[in-house]
DSSP file (Angstrom, degrees, kcal/mol; ACC not computed):
  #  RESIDUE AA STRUCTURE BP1 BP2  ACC     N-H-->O    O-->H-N    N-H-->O    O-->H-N    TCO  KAPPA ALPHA  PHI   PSI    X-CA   Y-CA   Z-CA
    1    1 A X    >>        0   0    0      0, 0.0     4,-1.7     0, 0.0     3,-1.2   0.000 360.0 360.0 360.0 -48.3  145.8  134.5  193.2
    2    2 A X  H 3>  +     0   0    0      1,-0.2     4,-3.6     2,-0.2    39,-0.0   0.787 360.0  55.8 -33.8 -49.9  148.4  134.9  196.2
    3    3 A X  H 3> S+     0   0    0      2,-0.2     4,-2.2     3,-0.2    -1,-0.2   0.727 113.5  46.2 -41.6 -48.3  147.3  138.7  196.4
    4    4 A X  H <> S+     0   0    0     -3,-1.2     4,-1.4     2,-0.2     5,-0.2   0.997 114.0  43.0 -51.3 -72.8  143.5  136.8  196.9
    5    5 A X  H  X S+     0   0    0     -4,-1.7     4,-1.2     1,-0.2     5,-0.5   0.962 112.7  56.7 -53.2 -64.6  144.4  134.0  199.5
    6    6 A X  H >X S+     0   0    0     -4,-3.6     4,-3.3     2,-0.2     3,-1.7   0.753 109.7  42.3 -48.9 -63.1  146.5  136.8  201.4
    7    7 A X  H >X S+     0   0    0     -4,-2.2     3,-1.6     1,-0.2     4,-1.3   0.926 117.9  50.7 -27.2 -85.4  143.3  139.3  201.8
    8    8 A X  H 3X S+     0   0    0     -4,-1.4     4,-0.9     1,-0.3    -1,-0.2   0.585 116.0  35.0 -22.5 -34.2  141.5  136.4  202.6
    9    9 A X  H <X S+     0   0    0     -3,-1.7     4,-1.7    -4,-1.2    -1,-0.3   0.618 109.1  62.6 -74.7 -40.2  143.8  135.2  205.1
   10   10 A X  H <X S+     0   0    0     -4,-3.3     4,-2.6    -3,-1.6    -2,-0.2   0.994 119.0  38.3 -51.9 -64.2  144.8  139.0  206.4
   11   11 A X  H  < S+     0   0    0     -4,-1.3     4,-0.5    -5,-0.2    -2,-0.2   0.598 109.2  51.2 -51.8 -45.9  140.7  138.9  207.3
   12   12 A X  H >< S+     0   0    0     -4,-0.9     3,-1.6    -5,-0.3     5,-0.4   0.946 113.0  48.8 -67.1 -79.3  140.0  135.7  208.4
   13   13 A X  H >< S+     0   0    0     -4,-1.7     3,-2.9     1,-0.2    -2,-0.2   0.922 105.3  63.0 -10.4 -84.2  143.2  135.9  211.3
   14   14 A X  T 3< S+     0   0    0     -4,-2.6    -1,-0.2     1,-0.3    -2,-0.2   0.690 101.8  47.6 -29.8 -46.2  141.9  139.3  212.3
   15   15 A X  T <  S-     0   0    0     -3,-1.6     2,-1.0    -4,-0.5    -1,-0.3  -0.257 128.5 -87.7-107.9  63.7  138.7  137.8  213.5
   16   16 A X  S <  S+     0   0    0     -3,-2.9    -3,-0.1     1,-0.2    -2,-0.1  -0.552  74.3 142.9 106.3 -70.0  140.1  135.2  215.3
   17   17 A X        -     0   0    0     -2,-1.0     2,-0.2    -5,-0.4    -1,-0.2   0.471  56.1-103.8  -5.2 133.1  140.6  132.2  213.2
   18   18 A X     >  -     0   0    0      1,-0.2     4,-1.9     2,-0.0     3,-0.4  -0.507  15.7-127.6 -69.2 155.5  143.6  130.2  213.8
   19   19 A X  H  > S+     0   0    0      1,-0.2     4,-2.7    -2,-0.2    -1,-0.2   0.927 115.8  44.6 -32.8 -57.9  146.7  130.4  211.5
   20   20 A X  H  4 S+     0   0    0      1,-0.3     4,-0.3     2,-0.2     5,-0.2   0.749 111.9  53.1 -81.0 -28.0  146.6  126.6  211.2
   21   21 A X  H  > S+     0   0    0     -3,-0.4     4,-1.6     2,-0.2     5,-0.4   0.776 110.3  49.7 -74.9 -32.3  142.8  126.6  210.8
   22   22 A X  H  < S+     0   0    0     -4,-1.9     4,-0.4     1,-0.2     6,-0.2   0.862 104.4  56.9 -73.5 -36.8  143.3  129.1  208.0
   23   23 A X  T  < S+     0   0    0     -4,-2.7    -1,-0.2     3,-0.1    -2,-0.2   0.456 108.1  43.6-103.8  21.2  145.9  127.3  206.2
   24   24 A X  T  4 S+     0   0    0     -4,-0.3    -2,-0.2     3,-0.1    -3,-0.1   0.554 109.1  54.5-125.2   3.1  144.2  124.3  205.7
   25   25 A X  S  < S+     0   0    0     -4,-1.6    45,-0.6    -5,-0.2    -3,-0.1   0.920 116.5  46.5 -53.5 -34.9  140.7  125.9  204.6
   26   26 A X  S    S-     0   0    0     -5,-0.4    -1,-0.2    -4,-0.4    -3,-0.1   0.710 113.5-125.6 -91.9 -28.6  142.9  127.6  202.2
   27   27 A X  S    S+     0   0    0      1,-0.2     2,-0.2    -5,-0.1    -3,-0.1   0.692  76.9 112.6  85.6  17.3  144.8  124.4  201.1
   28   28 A X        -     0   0    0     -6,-0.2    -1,-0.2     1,-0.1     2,-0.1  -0.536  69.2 -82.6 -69.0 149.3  147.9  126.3  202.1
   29   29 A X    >>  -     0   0    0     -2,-0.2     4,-2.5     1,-0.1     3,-0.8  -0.399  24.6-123.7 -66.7 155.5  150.7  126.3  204.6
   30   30 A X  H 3> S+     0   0    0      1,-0.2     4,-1.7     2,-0.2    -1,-0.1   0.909 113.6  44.7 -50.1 -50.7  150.8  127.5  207.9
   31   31 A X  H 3> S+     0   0    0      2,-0.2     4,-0.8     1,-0.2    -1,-0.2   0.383 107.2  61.3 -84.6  12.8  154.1  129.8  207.3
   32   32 A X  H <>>S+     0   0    0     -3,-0.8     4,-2.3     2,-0.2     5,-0.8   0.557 110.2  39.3 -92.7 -65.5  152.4  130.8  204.1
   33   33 A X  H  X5S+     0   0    0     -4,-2.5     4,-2.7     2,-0.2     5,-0.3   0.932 112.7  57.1 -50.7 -50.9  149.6  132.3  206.3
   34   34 A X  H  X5S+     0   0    0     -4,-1.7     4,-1.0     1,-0.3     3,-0.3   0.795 112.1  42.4 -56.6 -82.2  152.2  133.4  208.7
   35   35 A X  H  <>S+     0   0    0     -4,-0.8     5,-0.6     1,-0.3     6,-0.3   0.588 111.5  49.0  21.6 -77.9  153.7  135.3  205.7
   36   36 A X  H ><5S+     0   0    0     -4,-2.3     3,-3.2     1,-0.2    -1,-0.3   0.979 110.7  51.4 -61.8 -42.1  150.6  136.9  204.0
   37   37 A X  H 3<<S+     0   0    0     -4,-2.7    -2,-0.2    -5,-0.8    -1,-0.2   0.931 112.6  46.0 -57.8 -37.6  149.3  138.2  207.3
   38   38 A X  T 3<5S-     0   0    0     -4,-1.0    -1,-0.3    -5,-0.3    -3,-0.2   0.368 118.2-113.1 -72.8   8.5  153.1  140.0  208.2
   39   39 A X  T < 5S+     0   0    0     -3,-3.2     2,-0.9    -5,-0.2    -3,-0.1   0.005  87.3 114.4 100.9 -54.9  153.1  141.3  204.7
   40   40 A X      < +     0   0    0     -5,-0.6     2,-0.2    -6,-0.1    -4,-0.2  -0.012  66.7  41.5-124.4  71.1  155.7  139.4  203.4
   41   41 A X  S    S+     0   0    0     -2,-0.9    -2,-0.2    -6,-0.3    -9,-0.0  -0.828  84.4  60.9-169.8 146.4  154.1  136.9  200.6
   42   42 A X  S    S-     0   0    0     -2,-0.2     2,-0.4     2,-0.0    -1,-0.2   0.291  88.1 -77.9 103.6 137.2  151.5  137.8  198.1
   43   43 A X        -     0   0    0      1,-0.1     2,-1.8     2,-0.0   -40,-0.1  -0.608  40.2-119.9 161.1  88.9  151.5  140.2  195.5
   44   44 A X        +     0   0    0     -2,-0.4     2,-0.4    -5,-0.1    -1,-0.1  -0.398  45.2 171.7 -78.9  86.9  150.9  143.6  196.5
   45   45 A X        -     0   0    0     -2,-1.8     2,-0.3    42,-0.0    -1,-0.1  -0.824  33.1-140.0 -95.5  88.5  147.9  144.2  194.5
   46   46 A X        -     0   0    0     -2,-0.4     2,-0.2     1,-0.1    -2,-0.0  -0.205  35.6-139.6 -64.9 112.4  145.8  147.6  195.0
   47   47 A X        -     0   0    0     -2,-0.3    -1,-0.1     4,-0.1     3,-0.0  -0.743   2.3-132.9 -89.5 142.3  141.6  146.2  194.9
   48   48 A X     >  -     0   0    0     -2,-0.2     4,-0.7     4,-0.1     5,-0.1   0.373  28.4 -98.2 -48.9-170.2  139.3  147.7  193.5
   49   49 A X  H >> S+     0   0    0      2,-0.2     4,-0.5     3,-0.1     3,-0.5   0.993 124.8  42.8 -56.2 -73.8  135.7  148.3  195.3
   50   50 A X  H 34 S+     0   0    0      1,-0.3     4,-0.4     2,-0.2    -1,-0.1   0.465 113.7  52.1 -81.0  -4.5  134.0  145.6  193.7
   51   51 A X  H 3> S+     0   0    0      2,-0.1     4,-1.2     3,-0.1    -1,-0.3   0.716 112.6  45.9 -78.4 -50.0  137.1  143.2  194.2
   52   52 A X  H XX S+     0   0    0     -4,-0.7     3,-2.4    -3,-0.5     4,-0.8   0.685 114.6  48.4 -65.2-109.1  137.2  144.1  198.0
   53   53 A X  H 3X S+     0   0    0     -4,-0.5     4,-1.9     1,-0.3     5,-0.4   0.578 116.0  44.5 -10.0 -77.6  133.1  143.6  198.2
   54   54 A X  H 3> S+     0   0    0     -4,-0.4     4,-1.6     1,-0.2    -1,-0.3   0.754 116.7  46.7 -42.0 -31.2  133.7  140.1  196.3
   55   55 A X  H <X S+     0   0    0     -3,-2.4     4,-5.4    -4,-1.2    -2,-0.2   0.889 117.3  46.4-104.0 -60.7  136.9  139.1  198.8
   56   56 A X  H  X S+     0   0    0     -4,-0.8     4,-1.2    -5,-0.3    -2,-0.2   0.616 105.0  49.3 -92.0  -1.4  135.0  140.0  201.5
   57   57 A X  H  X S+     0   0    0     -4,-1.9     4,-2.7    -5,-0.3     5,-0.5   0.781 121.0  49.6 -76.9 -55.9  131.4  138.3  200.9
   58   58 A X  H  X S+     0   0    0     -4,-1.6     4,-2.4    -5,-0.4     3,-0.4   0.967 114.1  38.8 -32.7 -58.7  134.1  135.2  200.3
   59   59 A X  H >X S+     0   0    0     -4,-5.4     4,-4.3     1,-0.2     3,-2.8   0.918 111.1  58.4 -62.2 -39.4  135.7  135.9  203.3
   60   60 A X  H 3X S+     0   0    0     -4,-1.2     4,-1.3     1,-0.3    -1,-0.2   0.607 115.0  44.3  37.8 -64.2  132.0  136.7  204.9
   61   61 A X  H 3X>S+     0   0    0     -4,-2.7     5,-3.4    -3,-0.4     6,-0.9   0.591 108.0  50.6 -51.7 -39.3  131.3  132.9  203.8
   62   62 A X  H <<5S+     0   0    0     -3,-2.8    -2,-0.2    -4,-2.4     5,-0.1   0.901 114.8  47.2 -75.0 -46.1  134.5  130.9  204.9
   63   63 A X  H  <5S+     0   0    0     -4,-4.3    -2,-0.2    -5,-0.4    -3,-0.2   0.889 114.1  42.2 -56.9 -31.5  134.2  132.4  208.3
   64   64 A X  H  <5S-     0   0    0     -4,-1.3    -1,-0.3    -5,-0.2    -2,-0.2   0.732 116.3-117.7 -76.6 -24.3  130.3  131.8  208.9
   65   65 A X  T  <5 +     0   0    0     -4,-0.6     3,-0.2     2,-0.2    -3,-0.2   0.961  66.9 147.0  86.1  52.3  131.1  128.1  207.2
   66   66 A X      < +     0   0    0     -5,-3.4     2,-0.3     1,-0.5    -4,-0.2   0.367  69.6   6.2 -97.1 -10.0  128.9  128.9  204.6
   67   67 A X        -     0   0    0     -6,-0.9    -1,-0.5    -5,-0.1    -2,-0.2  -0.751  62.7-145.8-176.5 131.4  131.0  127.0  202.5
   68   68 A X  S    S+     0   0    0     -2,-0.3     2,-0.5    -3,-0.2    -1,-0.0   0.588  81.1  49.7  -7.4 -68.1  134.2  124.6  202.8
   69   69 A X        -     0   0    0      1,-0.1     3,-0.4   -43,-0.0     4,-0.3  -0.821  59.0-164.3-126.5 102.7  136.1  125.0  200.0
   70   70 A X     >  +     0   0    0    -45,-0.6     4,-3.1    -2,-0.5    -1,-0.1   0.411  63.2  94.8 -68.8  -2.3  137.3  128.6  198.7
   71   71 A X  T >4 S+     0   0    0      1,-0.3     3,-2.6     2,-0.2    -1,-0.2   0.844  81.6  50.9 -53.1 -79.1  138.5  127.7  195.0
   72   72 A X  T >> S+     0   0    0     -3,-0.4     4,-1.9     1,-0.3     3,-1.0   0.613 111.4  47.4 -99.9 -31.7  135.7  128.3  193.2
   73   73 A X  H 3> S+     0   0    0     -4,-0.3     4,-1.6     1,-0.3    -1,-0.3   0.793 107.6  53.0 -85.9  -8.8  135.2  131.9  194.7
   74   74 A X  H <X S+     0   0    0     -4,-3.1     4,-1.1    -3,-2.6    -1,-0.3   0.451 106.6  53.5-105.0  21.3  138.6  133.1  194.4
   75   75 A X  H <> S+     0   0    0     -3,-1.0     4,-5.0     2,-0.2     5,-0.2   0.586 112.8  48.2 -84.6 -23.5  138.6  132.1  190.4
   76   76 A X  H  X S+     0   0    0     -4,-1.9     4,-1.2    -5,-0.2    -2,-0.2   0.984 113.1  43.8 -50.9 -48.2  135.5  134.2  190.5
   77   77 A X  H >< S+     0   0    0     -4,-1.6     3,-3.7     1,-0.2     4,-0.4   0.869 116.0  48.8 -58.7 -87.0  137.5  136.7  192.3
   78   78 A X  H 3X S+     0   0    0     -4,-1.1     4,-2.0     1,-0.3    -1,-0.2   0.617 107.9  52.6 -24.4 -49.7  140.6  136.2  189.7
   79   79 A X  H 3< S+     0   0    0     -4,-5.0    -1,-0.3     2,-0.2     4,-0.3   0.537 108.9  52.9 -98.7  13.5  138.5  136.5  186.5
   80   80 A X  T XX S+     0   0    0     -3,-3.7     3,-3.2    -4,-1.2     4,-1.5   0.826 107.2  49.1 -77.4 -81.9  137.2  139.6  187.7
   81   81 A X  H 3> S+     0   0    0     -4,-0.4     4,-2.6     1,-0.3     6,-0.2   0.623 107.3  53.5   2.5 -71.2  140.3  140.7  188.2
   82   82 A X  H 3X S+     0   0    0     -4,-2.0     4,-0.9     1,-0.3    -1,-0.3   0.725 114.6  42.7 -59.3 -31.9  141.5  139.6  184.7
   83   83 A X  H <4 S+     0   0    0     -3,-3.2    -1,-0.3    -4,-0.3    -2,-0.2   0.750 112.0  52.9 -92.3  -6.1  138.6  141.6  182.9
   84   84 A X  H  < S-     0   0    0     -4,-1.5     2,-0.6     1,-0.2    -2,-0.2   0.892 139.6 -13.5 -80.2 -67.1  138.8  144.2  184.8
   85   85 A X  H  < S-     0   0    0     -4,-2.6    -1,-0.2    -5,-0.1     3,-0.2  -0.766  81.6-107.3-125.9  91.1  142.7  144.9  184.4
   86   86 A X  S  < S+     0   0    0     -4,-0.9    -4,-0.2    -2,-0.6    -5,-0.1   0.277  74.9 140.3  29.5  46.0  144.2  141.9  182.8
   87   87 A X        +     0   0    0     -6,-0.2     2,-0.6    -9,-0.2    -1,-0.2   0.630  59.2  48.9 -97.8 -18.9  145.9  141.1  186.5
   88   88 A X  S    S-     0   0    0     -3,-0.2     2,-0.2   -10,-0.2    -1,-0.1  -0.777  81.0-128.4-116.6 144.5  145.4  137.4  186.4
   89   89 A X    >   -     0   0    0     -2,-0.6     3,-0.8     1,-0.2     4,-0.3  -0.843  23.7-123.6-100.6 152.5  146.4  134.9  183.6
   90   90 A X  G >> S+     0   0    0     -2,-0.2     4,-1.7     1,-0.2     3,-0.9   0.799 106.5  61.9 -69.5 -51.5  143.7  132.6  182.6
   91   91 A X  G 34 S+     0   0    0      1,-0.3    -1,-0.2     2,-0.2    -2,-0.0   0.690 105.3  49.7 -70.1 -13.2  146.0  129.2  183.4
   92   92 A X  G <4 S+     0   0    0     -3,-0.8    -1,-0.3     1,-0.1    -2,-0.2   0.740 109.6  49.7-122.8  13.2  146.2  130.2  187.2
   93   93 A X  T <4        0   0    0     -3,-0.9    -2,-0.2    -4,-0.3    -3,-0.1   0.797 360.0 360.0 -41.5 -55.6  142.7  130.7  187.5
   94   94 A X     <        0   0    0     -4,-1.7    -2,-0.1   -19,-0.1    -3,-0.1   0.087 360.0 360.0 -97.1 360.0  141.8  127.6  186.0
């Protein structure tokens, strides 16, 4: 999931969003955004296509305020993840 919130976060930053705005959409800290965006926090996870396409309809959503609260799309994201290659364990999805 870190590997998630950080794309998500990398993305969000990039077009504008504040840091502080970002970590509490994300239910995160500020130096936890700080962090994912420099690189160094999150799980350096190569996604696939259809993980990038899903991450980025999410992100696609937060920014247009199409939705609120991001949980529910990055377990989506996560248990893709997990069938596709067994990257996420069931209990931190869930």
């Amino acid at each position: 999931m870190p590997s998630i919130r950080a794309a998500i976060a990398e993305a969000l930053v990039k077009r504008g969003m504040a840091q502080k705005d970002v970590s509490e959409l994300l239910g995160i800290s500020p130096p936890a955004v700080s962090q994912y965006v420099s690189k160094k926090r999150g799980y350096n996870i190569e996604f696939g296509k259809e993980i990038k396409e899903s991450i980025s309809r999410l992100t696609d959503d937060l920014w247009e305020k199409k939705i609120d609260n991001p949980a529910k799309g990055i377990c989506e994201i996560c248990r893709m993840m997990r069938d596709d290659e067994d990257t996420c364990s069931p209990a931190r999805c869930e």
